[in-house]
C-alpha positions in Angstrom: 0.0 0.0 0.0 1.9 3.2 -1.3 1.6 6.1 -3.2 2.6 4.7 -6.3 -0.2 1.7 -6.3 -2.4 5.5 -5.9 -1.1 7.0 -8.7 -1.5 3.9 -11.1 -5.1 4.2 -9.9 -5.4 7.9 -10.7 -3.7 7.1 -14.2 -6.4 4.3 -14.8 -8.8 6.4 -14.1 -7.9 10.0 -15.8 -7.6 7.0 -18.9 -11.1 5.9 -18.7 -12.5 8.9 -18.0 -10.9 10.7 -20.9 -11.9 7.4 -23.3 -14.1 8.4 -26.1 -15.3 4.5 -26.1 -16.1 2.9 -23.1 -17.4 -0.6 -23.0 -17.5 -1.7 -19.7 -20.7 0.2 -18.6 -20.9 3.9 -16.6 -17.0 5.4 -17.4 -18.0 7.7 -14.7 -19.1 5.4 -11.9 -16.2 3.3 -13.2 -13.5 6.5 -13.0 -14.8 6.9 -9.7 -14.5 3.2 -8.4 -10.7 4.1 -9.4 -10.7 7.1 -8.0 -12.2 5.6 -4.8 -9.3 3.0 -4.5 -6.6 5.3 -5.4 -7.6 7.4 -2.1 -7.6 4.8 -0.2 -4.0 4.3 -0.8 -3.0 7.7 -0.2 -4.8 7.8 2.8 -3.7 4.3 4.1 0.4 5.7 3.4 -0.4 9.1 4.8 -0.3 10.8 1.5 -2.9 13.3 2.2 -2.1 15.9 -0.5 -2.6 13.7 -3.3 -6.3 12.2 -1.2 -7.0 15.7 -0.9 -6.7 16.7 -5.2 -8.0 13.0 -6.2 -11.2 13.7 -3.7 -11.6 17.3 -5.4 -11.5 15.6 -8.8 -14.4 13.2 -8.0 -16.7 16.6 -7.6 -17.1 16.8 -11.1 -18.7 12.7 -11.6 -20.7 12.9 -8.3 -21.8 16.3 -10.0 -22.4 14.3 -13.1 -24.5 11.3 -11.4 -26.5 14.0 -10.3 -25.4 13.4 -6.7 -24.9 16.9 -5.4 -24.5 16.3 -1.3 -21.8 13.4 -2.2 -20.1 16.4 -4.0 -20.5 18.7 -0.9 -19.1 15.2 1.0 -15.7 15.1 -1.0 -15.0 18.9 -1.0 -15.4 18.3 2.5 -13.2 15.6 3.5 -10.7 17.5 0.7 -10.9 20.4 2.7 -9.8 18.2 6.1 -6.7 16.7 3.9 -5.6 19.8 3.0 -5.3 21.3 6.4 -4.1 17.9 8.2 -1.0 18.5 5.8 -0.2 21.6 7.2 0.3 23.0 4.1 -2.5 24.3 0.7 -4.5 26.5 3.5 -6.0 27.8 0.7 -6.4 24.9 -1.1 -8.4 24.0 2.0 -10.3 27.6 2.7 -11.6 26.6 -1.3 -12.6 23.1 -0.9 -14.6 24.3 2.4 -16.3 27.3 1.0 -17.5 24.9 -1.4 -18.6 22.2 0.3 -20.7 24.6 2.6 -22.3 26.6 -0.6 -23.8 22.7 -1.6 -25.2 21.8 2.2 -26.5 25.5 2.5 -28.0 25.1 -1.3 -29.8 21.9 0.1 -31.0 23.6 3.1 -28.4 21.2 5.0 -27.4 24.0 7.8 -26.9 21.7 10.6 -24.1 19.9 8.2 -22.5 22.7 7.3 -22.2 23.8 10.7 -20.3 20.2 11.5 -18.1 20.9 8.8 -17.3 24.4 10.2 -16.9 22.5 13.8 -15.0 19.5 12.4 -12.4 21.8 10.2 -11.7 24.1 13.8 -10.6 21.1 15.6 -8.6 19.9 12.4 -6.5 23.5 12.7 -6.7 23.2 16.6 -4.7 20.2 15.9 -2.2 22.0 13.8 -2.0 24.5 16.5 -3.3 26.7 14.2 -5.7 28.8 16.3 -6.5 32.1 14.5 -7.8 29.6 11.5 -9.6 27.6 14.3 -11.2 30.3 16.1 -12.5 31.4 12.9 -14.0 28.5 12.0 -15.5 27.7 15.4 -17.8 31.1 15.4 -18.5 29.9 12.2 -19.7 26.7 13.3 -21.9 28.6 16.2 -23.4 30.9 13.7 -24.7 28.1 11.3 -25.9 26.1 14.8 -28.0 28.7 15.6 -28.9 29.3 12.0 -30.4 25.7 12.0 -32.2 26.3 16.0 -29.2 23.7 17.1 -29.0 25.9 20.0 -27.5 23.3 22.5 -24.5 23.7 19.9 -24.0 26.9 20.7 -22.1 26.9 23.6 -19.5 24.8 23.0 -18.3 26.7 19.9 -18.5 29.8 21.8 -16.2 28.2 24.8 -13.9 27.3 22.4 -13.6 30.8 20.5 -13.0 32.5 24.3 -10.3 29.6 25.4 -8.7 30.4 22.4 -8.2 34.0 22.3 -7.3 34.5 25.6 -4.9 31.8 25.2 -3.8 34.4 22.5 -3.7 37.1 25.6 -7.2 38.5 24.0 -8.8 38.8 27.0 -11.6 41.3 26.7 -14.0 39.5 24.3 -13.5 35.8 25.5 -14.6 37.7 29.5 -18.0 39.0 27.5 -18.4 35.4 26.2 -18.0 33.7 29.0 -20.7 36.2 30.6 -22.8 35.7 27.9 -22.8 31.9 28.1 -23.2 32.1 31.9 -26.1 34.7 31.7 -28.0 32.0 29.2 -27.6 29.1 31.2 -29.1 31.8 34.3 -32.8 31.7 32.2 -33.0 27.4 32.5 -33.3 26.1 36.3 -31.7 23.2 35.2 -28.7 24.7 33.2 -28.1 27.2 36.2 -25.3 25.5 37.7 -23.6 25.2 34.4 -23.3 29.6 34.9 -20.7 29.3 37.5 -17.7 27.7 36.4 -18.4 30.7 33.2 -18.7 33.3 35.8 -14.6 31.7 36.9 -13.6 31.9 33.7 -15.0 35.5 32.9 -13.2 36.6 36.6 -9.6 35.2 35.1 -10.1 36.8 32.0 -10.6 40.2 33.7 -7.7 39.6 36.0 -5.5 38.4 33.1 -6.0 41.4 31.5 -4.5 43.9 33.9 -1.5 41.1 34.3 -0.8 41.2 30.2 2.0 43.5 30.4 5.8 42.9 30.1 6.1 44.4 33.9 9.9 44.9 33.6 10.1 46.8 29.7 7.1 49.0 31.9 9.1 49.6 34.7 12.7 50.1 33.5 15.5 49.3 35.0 18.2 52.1 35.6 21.4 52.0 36.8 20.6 48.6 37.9 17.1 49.7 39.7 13.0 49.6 38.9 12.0 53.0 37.9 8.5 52.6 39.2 6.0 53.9 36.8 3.1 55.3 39.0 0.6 55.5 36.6 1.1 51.8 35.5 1.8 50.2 38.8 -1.1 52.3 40.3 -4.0 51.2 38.2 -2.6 47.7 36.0 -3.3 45.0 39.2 -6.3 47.0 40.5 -9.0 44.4 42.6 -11.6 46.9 42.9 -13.1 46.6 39.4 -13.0 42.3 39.4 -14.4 42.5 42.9 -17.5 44.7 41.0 -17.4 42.0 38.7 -17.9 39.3 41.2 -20.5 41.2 43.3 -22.4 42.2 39.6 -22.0 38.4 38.9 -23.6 37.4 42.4 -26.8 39.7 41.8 -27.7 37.7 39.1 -26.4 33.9 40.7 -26.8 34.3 44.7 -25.6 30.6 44.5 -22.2 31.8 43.0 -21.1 33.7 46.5 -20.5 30.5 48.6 -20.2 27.8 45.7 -16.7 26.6 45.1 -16.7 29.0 42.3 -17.2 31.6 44.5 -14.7 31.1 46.8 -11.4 30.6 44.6 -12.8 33.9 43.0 -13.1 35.6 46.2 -9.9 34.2 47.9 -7.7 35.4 44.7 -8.9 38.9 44.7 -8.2 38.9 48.6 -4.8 37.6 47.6 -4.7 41.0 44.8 -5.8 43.2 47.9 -3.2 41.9 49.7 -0.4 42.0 46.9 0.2 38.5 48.4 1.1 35.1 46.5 0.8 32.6 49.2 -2.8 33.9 49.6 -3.2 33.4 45.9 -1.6 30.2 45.9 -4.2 29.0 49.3 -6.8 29.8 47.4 -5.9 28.0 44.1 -4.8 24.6 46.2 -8.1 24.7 48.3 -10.2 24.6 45.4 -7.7 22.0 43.7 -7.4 19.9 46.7 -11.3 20.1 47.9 -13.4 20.0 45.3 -11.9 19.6 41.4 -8.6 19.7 39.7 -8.3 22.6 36.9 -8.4 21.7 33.2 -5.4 23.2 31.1 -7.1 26.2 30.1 -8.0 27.5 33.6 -4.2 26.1 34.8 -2.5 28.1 32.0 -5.0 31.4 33.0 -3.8 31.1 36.8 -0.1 30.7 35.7 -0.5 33.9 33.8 -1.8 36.0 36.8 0.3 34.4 39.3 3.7 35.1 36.9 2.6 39.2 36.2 1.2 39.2 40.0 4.8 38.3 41.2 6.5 40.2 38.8 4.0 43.5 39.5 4.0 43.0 43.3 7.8 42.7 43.5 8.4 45.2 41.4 6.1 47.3 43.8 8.2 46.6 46.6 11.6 47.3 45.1 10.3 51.0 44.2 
């Protein structure tokens, strides 16, 4: 099973397709039988560049059997080849576009959404996050397009985990508060709001810990030059503890749920400019009631690094 025992399919085919006498029967079904084996063979030796052009030449016979969503099927799993290679991103963008122009033709919606969904974990994969985030609001939009609200959410999460794992912090907070704001109106969704109104708090906090605290407070003549106006307002508690207390009017469950508490002990540790408090605060919740998954652990590594980094500049000044 190679690539060569591929291409000899490929040339078998592009043979019969291109006869002007055929007669075995269908010279279309019978290019694509050929086809059909010949990707199997790249796909079986890894060779997904060559299953990726041999799928995007069988468009044209499943368009000439008068098979339209089998077309929309093969630009599809093109499009998946294409991107898995790392490599032809626009090869891929064009097999996609098409493939979702023939399911939204045939009123297919909720497919074209799982194609959206399906190519954002393919470029998740590839660690290629913009491409992913893009394709995951995608995939939201055509879920709630199609009433697949349930959909939704998960799309959404993902678009928020992975900006602010791009240090985009500002939109994936208003997700997150959006998300846990919807789950609010169900009685039994409500406790699905809180671990979204945690992930909203980080995001705030993150954001006043972006900053390269160093290149803002320069050192000269081997010393921190504090910068007031930075160091005054960047690691401020005041505005996430409104957050918190805004998130409680709307959940009164959040104050004392497990939620609650990490949120409440890590803005005690920012009032207090202290990591140990930061650090009780993260273990209780670790130790007592769940670990973190790796977004949440990355977000808390992030504050605790520009925390330290703010706070001991602070005291050096």
């Amino acid at each position: 099973m190679s690539k060569e025992e591929g291409d000899r399919y490929v040339a078998q085919a592009d043979k019969k397709m291109n006869s002007l006498f055929n007669f075995s029967g269908n010279k279309w079904q019978d290019g694509l039988d050929l086809y059909e084996k010949a990707i199997a063979m790249y796909k079986l030796s890894n060779n997904w560049i060559p299953a990726a052009k041999t799928l995007r030449d069988t468009v044209q016979i499943y368009q000439k059997l008068k098979n339209p969503l089998k077309a929309a099927a093969a630009y599809a799993e093109a499009a998946t080849y294409f991107a898995k290679s790392g490599e032809h991103a626009d090869d891929a963008q064009f097999c996609l576009d098409k493939a979702i122009n023939m399911y939204v033709d045939a009123g297919k919606l909720f497919r074209a959404a799982e194609l959206e969904e399906e190519m954002a974990q393919v470029y998740e994969e590839e660690s290629d996050m913009l491409s992913a985030v893009r394709h995951y609001r995608k995939a939201a939009d055509f879920y709630e397009a199609d009433n697949h609200m349930a959909r939704v959410p998960r799309c959404l999460q993902k678009v928020a985990q992975l900006d602010s794992l791009d240090e985009k912090y500002e939109d994936p907070a208003k997700i997150f508060e959006i998300m846990a704001y919807g789950f609010l109106k169900d009685k039994m969704l409500r406790v699905k709001a809180r671990p979204l109104f945690l992930s909203a708090v980080l995001c705030h906090i993150a954001k006043q810990t972006k900053r390269d605290f160093q290149s803002a407070c320069p050192v000269i003549d081997g010393e921190y030059e504090k910068d007031d106006d930075y160091l005054g307002n960047e690691i401020d508690a005041e505005p996430v503890r409104e957050k918190f207390e805004e998130y409680i009017e709307k959940d009164y469950t959040l104050k004392d749920s497990a939620e609650g508490k990490l949120i409440n002990g890590i803005i005690k540790s920012m009032e207090k400019q202290s990591i140990p408090k930061f650090e009780d605060a993260v273990r209780t919740y670790n130790n007592n009631y769940k670990e973190f998954d790796e977004w949440t652990t990355t977000i808390l590594l992030r504050i605790k690094s520009g925390a330290r980094k703010a706070w001991t500049v602070g005291s050096l000044v």
